[in-house]
C-alpha positions in Angstrom: 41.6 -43.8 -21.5 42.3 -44.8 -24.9 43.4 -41.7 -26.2 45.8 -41.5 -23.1 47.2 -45.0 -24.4 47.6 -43.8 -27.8 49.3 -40.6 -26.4 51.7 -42.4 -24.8 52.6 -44.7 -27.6 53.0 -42.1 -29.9 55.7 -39.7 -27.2 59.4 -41.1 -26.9 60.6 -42.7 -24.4 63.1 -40.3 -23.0 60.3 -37.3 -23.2 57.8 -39.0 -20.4 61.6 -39.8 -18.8 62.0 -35.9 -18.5 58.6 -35.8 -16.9 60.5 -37.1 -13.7 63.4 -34.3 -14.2 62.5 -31.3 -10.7 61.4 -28.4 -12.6 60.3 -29.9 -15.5 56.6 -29.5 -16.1 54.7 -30.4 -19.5 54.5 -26.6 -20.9 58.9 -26.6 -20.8 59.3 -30.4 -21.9 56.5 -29.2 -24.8 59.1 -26.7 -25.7 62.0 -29.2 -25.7 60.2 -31.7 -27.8 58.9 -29.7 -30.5 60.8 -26.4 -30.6 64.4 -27.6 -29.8 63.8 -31.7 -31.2 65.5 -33.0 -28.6 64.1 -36.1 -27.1 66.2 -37.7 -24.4 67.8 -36.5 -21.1 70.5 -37.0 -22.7 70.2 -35.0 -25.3 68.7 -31.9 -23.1 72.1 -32.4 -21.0 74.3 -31.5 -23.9 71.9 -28.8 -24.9 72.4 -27.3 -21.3 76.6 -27.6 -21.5 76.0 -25.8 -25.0 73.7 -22.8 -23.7 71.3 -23.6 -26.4 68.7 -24.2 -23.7 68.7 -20.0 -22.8 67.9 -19.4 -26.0 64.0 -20.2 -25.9 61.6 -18.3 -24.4 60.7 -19.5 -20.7 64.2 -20.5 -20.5 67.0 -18.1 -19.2 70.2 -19.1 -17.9 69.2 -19.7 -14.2 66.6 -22.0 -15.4 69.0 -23.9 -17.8 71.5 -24.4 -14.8 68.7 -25.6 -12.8 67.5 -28.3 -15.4 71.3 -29.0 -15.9 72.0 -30.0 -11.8 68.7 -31.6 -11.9 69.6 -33.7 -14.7 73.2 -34.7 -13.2 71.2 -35.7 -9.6 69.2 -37.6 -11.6 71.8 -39.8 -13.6 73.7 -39.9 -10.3 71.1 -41.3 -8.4 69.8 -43.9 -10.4 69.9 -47.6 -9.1 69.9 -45.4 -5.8 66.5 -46.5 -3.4 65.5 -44.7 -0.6 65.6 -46.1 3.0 62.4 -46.7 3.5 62.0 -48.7 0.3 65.5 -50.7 0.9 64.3 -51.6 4.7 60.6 -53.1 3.6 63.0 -55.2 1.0 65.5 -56.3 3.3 63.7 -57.3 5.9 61.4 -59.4 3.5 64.4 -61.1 2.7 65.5 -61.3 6.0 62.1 -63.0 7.2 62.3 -65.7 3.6 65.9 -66.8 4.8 64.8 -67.5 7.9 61.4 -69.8 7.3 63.7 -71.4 4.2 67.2 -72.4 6.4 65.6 -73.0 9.8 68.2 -73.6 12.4 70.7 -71.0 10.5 71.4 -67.7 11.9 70.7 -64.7 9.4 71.0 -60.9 10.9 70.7 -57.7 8.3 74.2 -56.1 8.9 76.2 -53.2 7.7 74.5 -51.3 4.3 72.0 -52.9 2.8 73.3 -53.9 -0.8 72.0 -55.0 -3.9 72.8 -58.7 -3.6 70.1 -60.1 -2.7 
């Protein structure tokens, strides 16, 4: 487990980020990192809108456009939660309003947002 740690100390930031990129795995983000030096989502984007992605081997130009759509659902959808996760937090909320201002009404309406 140590050597894991030290691993992980030692790779970027935005390379274990890419790690949560669909159709990313490590042999492609390898490739990315030490082949093309690029070591952000960020970077990989601009590599994609340049077509300098096709140029490596294992990547062609359906497998760049994939990376690239992946990458712009991914920036779009961050701060995003999913249902499931925004319901458990709500109605936690929902329940500590209640015990703190007893005799108030509360009731979850509309979206859920981030206010709380």
């Amino acid at each position: 487990m140590g050597q894991l740690k030290e691993l992980v100390q030692k790779t970027p930031a935005g390379i274990l980020e890419m790690l949560t990129i669909k159709g990313l795995g490590p042999k492609k983000i390898s490739t990315i990192w030490k082949e093309m030096e690029i070591e952000s989502i960020g970077e990989l984007l601009y590599a994609c809108n340049e077509n300098r992605l096709a140029l490596y081997k294992g990547f062609g130009e359906k497998t760049q456009k994939s990376v690239q759509d992946a990458i712009q659902f991914y920036l779009n959808n961050q701060g995003s939660f999913l249902y499931s996760e925004a319901e458990t937090f709500a109605f936690a909320k929902d329940k500590k309003l209640k015990q703190q201002f007893k005799g108030r009404k509360f009731e979850l309406t509309g979206e859920f947002k981030d206010r709380w």
